[in-house]
N, C-alpha and C positions, 0 to 999 in steps of 0.2 A: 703727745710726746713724739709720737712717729712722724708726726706733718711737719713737724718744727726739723728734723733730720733733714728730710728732704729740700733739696733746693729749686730753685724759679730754673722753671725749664720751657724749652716753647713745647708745648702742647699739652700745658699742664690743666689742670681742671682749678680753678681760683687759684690759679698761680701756684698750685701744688701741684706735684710728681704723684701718681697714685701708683703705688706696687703691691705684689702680692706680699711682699714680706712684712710689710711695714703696717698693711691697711687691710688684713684678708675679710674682713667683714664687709667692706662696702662693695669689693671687687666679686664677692660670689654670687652667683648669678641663681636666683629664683627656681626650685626646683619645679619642673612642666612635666603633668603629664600626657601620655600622648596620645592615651587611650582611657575611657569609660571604665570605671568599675565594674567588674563583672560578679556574675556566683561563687566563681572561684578564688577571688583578689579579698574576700572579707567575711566575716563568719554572719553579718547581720543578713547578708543576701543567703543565707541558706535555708532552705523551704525546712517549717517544722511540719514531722508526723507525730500522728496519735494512733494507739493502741488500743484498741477496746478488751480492758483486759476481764471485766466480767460487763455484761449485761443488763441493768435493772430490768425488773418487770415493769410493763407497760401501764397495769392497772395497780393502783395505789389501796385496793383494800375495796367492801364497802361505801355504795356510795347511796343518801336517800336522794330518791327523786322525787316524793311525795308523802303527806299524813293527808289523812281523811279520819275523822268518828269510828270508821270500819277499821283503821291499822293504816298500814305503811306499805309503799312499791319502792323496794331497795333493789339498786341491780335491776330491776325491771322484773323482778320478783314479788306478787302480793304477798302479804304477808298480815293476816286481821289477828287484831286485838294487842294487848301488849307484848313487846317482842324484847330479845336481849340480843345483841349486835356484839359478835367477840371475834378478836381478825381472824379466827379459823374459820366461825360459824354464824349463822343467824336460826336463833331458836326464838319460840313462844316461851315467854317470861309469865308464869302464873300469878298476877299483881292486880288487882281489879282497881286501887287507887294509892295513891300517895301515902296513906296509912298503912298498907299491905308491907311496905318495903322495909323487910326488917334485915338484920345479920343473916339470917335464914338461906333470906330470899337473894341478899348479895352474894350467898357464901362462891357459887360460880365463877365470878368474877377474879376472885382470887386465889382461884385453885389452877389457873392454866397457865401452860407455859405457849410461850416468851413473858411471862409478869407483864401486865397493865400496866402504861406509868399514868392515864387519865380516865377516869371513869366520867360519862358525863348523863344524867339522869334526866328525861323530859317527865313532869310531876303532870303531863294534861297541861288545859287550857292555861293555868296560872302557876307563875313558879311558890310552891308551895314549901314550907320547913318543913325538916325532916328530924327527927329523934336523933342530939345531939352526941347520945350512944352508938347509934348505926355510923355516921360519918367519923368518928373517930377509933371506930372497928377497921375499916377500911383505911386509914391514917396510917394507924400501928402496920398494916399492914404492906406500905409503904402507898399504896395507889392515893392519887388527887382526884378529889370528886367534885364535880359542878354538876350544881342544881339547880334545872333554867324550866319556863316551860318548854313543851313538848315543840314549838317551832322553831325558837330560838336552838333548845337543844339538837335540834336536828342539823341548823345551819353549823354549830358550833362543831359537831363530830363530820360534818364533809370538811371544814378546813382542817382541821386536825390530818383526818385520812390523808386529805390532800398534802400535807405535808411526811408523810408518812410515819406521822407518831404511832405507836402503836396502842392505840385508846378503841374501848367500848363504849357501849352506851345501853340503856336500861329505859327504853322508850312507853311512857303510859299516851293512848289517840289519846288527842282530844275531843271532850263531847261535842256534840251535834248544839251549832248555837240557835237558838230557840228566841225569832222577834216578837 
């Protein structure tokens, strides 16, 4: 509409007159900059801080380094015969086998505070059943119990630790294997 206005001029551009009024879009010239973005020209150059506003602790709890027949080296702690693993403490658990482990002998487990949310139980050399009353003692109670044997349950309460669940364990050695 605006080109058809204009008339044949000499020094027209394809025989059109190109003006500001008529054509300001083709006539504006490209905006250049003249200089490099800096830290200060845009919010994505600007350096993020952090805060450390509390500190976790460095050690995650309890950790086993080893079973033997003779007990357990938690923490670098010996520790013979059957032990009970609770994030405040490690005590000797009075349990000579998988049969010993009654409401009794869990009542510990859920009497302390922060509440357990995993209990995890090594039965010895084989993961052994346990009296479908004892584990639903402990159910009502809210705690989840795994019952593995005594290596497997050992690996199973360092990842736990390591993620800092807050789980026990109720560890029975395993006996001495005998060729």
């Amino acid at each position: 509409m605006a080109a058809t206005v204009c008339a044949r001029l000499p020094g027209c551009v394809h025989g059109l007159r190109l003006c500001s009024r008529s054509l300001p879009v083709l006539t504006r010239s490209v905006p250049v900059r003249h200089h490099r973005l800096g830290p200060a020209d845009d919010e994505m150059y600007h350096r993020t801080t952090v805060s450390v506003m509390q500190k976790e602790e460095q050690t995650g709890g309890a950790v086993i380094y080893s079973y033997s027949p003779q007990g357990f080296n938690i923490n670098g702690n010996k520790v013979l015969g059957p032990c009970a693993i609770l994030p405040p403490a490690i005590l000797q658990w009075n349990v000579g086998c998988h049969t010993d482990i009654t409401e009794e002998s869990l009542s510990l487990f859920h009497l302390i505070e922060p509440p357990i949310e995993i209990l995890v139980l090594g039965t010895g050399a084989r993961t052994e059943r346990l009296d479908p009353n004892v584990v639903n003692f402990l159910r009502k109670k809210g705690i989840s119990v795994e019952v593995q044997d005594t290596p497997n349950a050992c690996a199973t309460f360092n990842f736990l630790s390591s993620e800092r669940r807050i789980a026990a364990a109720g560890l029975i050695p395993p006996p001495a294997q005998t060729e």
